[in-house]
C-alpha positions as CSV (number, residue, x, y, z in Angstrom):
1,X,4.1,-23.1,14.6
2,X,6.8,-21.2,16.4
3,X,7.1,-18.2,18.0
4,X,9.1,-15.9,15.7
5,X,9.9,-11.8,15.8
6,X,7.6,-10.1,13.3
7,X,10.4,-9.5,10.4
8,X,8.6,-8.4,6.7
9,X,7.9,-12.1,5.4
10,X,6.3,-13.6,8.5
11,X,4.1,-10.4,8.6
12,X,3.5,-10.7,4.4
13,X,2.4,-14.1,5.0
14,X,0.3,-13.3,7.9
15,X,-1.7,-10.7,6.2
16,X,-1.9,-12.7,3.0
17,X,-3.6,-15.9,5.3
18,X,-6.4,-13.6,7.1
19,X,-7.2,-12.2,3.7
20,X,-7.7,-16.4,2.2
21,X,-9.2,-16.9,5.9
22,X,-11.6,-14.1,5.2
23,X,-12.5,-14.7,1.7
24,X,-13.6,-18.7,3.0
25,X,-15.6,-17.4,5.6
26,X,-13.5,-19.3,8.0
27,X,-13.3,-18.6,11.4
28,X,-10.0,-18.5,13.7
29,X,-11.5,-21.3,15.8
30,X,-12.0,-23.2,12.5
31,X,-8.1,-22.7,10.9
32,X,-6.8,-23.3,14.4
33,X,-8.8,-26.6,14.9
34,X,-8.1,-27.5,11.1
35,X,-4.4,-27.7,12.0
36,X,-4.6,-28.8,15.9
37,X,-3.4,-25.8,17.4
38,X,-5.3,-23.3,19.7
39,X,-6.9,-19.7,18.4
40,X,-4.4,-18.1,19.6
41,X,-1.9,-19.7,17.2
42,X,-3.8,-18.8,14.4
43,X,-3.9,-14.9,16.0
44,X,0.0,-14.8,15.9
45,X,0.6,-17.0,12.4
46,X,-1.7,-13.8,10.8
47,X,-0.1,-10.9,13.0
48,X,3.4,-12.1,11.9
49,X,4.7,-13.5,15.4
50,X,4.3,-16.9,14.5
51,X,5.9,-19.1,11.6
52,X,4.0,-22.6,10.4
53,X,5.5,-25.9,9.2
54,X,4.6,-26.5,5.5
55,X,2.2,-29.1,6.7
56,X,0.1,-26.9,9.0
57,X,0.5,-24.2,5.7
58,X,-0.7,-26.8,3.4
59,X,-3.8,-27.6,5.9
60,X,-4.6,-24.1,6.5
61,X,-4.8,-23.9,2.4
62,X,-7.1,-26.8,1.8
63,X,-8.9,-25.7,4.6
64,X,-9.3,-21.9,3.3
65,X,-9.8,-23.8,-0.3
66,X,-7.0,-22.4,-2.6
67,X,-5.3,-23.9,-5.4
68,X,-3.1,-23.1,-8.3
69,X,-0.3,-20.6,-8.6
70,X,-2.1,-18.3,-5.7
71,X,-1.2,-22.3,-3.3
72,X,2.1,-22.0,-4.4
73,X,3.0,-18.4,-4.4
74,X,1.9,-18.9,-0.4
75,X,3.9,-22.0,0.2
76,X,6.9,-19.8,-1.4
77,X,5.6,-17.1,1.4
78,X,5.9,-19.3,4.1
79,X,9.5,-21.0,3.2
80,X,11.0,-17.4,3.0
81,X,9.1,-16.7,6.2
82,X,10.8,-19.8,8.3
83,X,14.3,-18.7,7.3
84,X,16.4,-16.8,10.1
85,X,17.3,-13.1,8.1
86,X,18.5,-10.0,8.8
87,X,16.5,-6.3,8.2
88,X,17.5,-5.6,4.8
89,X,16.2,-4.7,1.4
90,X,13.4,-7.0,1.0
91,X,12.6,-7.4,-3.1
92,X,8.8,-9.4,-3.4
93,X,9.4,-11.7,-7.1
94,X,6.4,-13.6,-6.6
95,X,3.3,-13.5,-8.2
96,X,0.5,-10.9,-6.9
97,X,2.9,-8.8,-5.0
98,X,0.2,-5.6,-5.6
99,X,-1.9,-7.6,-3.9
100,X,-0.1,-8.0,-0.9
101,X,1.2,-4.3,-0.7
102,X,-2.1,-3.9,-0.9
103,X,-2.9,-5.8,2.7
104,X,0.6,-4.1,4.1
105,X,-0.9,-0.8,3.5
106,X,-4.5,-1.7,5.2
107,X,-2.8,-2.9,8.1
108,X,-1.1,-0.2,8.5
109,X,-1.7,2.5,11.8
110,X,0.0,5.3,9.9
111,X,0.7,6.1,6.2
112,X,3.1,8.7,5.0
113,X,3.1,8.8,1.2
114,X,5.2,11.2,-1.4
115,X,5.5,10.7,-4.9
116,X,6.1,13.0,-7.6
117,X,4.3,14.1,-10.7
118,X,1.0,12.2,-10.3
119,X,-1.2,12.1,-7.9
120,X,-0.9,9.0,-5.1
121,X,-3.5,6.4,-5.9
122,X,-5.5,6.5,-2.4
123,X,-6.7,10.1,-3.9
124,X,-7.5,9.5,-7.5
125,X,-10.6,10.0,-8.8
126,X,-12.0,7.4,-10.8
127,X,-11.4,8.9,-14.0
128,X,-7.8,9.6,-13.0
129,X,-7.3,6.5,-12.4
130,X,-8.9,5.5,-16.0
131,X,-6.7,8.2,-17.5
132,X,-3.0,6.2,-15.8
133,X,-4.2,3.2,-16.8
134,X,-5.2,4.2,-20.3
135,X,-1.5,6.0,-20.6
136,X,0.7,2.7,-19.8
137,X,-2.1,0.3,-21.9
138,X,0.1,-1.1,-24.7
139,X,3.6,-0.2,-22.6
140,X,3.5,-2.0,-19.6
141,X,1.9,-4.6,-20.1
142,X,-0.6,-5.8,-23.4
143,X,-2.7,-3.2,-25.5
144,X,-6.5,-3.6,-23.8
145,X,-5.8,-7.1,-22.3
146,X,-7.8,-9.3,-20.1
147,X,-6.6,-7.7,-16.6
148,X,-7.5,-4.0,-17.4
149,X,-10.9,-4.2,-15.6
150,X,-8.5,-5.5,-12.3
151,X,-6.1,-3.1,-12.3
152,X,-8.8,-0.8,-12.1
153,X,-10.9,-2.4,-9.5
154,X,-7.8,-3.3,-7.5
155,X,-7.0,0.6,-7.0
156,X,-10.8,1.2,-6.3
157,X,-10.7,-1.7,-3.7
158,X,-7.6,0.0,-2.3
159,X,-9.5,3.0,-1.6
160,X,-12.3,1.3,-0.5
161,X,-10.5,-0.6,2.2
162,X,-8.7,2.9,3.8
163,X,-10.8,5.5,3.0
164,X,-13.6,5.4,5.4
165,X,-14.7,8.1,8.1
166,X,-14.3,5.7,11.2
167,X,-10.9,5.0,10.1
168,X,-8.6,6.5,12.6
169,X,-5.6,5.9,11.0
170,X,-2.8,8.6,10.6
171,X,-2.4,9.2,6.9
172,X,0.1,12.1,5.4
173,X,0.5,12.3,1.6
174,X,2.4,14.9,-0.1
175,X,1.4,16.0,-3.3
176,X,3.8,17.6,-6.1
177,X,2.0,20.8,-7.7
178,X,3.1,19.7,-11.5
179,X,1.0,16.8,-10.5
180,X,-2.1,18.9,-9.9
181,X,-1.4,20.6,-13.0
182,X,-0.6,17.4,-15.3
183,X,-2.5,17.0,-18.6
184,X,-3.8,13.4,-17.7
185,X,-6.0,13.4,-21.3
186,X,-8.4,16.1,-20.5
187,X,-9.2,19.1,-18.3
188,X,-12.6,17.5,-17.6
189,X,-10.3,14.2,-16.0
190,X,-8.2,17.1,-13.9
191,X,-10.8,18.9,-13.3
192,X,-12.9,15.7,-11.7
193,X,-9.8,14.7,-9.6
194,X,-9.3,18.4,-8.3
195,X,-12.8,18.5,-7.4
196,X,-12.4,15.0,-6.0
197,X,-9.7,15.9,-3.8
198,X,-11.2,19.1,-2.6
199,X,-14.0,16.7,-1.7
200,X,-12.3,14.3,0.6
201,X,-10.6,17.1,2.2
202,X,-13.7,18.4,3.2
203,X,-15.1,14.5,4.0
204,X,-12.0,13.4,6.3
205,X,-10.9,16.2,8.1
206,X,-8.2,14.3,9.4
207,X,-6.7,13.6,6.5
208,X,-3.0,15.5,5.9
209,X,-2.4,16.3,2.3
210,X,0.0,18.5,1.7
211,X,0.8,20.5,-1.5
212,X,4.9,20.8,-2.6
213,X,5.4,24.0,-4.8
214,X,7.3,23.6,-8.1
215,X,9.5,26.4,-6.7
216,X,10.3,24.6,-3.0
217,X,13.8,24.4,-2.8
218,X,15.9,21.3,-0.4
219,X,13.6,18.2,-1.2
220,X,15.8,15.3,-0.9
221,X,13.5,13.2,-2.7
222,X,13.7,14.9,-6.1
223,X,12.6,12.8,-8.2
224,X,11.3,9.6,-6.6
225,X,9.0,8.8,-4.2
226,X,8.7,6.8,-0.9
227,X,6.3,5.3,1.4
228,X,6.8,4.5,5.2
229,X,4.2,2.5,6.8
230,X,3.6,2.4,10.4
231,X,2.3,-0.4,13.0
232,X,2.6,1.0,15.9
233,X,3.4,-1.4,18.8
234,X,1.9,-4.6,16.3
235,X,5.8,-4.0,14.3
236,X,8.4,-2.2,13.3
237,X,8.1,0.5,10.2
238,X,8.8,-0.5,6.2
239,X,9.7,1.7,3.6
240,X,9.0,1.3,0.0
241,X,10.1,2.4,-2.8
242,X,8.0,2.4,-6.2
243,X,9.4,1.0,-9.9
244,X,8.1,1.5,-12.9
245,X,9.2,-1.8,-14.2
246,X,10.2,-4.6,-11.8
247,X,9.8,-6.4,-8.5
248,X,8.6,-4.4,-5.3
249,X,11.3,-3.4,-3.0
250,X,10.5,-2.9,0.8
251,X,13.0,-1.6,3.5
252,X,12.8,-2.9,7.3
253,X,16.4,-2.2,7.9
254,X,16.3,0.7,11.0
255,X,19.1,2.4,9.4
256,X,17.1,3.0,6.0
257,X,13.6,4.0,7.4
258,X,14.8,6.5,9.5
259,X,16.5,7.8,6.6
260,X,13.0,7.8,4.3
261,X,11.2,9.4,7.3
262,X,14.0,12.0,7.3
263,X,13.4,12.4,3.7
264,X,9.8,12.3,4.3
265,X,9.3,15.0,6.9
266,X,11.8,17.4,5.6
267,X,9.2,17.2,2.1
268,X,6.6,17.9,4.8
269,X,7.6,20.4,6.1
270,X,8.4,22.6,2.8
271,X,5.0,21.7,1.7
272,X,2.2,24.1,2.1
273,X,0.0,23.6,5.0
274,X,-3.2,21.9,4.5
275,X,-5.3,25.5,4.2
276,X,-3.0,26.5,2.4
277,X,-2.8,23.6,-0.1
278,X,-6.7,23.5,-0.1
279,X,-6.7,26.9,-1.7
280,X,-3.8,26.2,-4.1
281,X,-6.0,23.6,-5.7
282,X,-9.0,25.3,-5.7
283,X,-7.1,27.9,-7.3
284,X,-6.0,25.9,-10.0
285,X,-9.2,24.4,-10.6
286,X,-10.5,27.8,-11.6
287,X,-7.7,28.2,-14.2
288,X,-8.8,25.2,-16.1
């Protein structure tokens, strides 16, 4: 293992090895003396300052117990995370990419979210997120296959893993208003995600949600939405970008997330305010 700069692949398949690590029940001590290397090895390989040599990879995995395509889709991880690259686009092709945008996002010290027309999954209600998955059944992928009862337990585990109260995290999300008033099968299903929201704005004060009026005027991101994650001083920022149909597309280029957190705050700061906002939902929850 080598001491590397923490670009988006080393730090993909850093987070992707402490979740296998955790899952076995294996200690840092235990990977590290699995491979010959000291703990503090094993600290950087999973922080993203450290690459490993497909032999120490392929230890670390027999150790941790994992086989099949989830061995090889990390072996893929850790070829693209020994290569020299610039900060670019970074487009994720391999299997369970939700899974590991799902770790980036954990990781991450601050999270500022916009996306328009539906609400962003960390504050759906359970029968929102029901009603989503119910809508692309049959579209996007099979008509009531095998992986429904995933998809939804993979957005409840999302909220699960950042919505806590000792989480001090900085999280901003901005909200559209057509999304609060979107017929997502039933006003009982809008009006238990209203409700829901109003309830973790009163559970996490510190969480920043923020409500865009269908009459705001200068949003740069009409019509798309964007995350920026933030590590603080454990990494530089990426930017995402969602698709409806196709591979996951992260930004670590400097030049491209200071242009999404330009985009980002400018939609912040035409938003309401968070009183404000509170009352425009509760508002609308008494027209349904």
């Amino acid at each position: 293992m080598g001491q590397a700069r923490p670009t988006f692949e080393r730090r993909q398949l850093g987070l992707t090895l402490r979740r296998l690590r955790d899952s076995a029940g294996v200690t840092q001590q235990a990977a590290a003396d699995a491979v010959g290397k000291v703990r503090s090895r094993i600290v950087q390989l999973e922080d993203g300052t450290a690459t490993a040599s497909e032999e120490d990879l392929t230890t670390l995995l027999d150790c941790y117990g994992v086989a099949g395509d989830e061995r090889e889709t990390v072996l893929d991880l850790g070829a693209q995370a020994r290569k020299r690259r610039q900060r670019r686009v970074h487009i994720d092709q391999l299997p369970d990419a939700y899974q590991r945008f799902a770790d980036l996002e954990a990781s991450a010290a601050e999270i500022n979210w916009f996306e328009t027309g539906i609400i962003p999954g960390l504050l759906q209600s359970p029968g929102y997120v029901q009603a989503v998955l119910a809508e692309c059944d049959g579209i996007w992928w099979p008509q009531a296959d095998s992986q429904g009862p995933e998809r939804l337990a993979y957005r409840m585990d999302r909220q699960a893993r950042l919505l806590k109260a000792e989480d001090r995290r900085i999280m901003r999300f901005v909200v559209t208003e057509d999304a609060l008033r979107a017929n997502m099968g039933s006003v009982e299903v809008m009006r238990e995600q209203l409700h829901h929201l109003l309830g973790l704005l009163d559970k996490f004060p510190d969480l920043n949600v923020r409500v865009l009026t269908n009459d705001a005027f200068g949003n740069p991101a009409r019509g798309s939405g964007l995350w920026v994650f933030g590590f603080g001083e454990r990494g530089t920022p990426v930017g995402y970008s969602p698709s409806v149909l196709g591979p996951s597309m992260y930004y670590d280029g400097e030049a491209e997330v200071e242009s999404m957190l330009r985009a980002f705050y400018r939609v912040w700061e035409l938003a309401l305010s968070r009183k404000e906002s509170r009352r425009l939902v509760q508002r609308i929850v008494k027209e349904l």
